[in-house]
N, C-alpha and C positions, 0 to 999 in steps of 0.2 A: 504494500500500500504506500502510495506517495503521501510525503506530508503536508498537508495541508497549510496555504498562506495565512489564515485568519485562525482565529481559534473558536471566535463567535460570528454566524454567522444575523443573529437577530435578538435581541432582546422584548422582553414586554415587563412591566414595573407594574405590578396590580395596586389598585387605586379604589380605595372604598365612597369617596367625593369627588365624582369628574372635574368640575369645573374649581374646585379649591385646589386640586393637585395641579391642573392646567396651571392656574396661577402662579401656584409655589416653583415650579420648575422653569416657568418661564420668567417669573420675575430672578430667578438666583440665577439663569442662564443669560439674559437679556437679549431674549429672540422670542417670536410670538411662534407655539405650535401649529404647524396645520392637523385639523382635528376632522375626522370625518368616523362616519360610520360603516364597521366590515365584517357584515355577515352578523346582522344586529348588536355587534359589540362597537360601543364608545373607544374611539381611539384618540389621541395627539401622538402626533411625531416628533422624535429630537431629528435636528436639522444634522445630515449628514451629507457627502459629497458620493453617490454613488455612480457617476461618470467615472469616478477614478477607485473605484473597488472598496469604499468607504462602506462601512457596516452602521446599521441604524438600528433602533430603537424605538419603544412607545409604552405610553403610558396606558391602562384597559381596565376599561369600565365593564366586569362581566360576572357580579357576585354570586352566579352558579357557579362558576367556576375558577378564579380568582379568588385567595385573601391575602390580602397585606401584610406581610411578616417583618418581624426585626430578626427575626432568625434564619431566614430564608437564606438563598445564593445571593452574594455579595456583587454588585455589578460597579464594575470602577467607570464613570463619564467622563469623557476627553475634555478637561478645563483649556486646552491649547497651551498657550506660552506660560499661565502664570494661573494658577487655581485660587490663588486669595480674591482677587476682585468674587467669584464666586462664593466663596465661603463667607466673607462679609455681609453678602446678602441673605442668608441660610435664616439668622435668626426672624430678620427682619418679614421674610415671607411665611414663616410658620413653622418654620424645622426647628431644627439642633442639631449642637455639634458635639459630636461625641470623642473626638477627636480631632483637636488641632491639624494644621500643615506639618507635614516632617518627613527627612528623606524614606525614600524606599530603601535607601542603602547606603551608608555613609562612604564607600567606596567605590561601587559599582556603576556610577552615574546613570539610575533608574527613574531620575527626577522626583517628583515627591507626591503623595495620599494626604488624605482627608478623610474624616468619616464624616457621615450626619445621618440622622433622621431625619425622613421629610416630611410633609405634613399630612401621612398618611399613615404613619408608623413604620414605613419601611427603612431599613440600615441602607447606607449608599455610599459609596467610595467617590470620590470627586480622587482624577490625578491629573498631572503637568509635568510638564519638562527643567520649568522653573520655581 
């Protein structure tokens, strides 16, 4: 088997308040989701570049089948150059932070994590390069 370039190829972030999680993500991201409806589940999209093999994400409104955990799988979001302007925003839209910025690796130049809660209960990794 050949190895694969991505390791993920889709995310979904369950959301128990559609339009409160919309909020919260896109105010700590500062980009408006586009949100449509797929196969009667409530979606927003995190904004990704998939012209050039960029993996995306979304938030889903579908409590048959969906719950919101803080214990769940951990999903790390690309903050790009610098993840503090994002984390700043964290309290202010309804999360927490569970964890400050700090390197992935004191040596390895893995650029650096964040934890939070967002304002749905779920744990979420925010990372950067800087």
């Amino acid at each position: 088997m050949q190895t694969p370039n991505h390791a993920i190829n889709w995310f979904e972030i369950p959301v128990s308040d559609f339009d409160r999680a919309k909020k919260f993500y896109e105010s700590i991201l500062e980009y408006e989701m586009p949100a449509r409806e797929v196969n009667g589940v409530r979606m927003a999209f995190f904004l990704y570049d998939a012209s050039h093999e960029g993996r995306g994400g979304a938030i889903v409104y579908d409590p048959s089948f969906y719950l919101p955990s803080e214990n769940g799988a951990l999903i790390y979001l690309n903050c790009e150059s610098d993840l503090q302007p994002v984390l700043d925003q964290v309290e202010k839209a309804g999360g927490d932070i569970l964890r400050g910025k700090i390197a992935v690796s004191a040596d390895a130049g893995l650029g650096y994590w964040a934890l939070i809660r967002d304002s749905e209960g779920n744990r979420v990794a925010l990372h950067s390069m800087a």
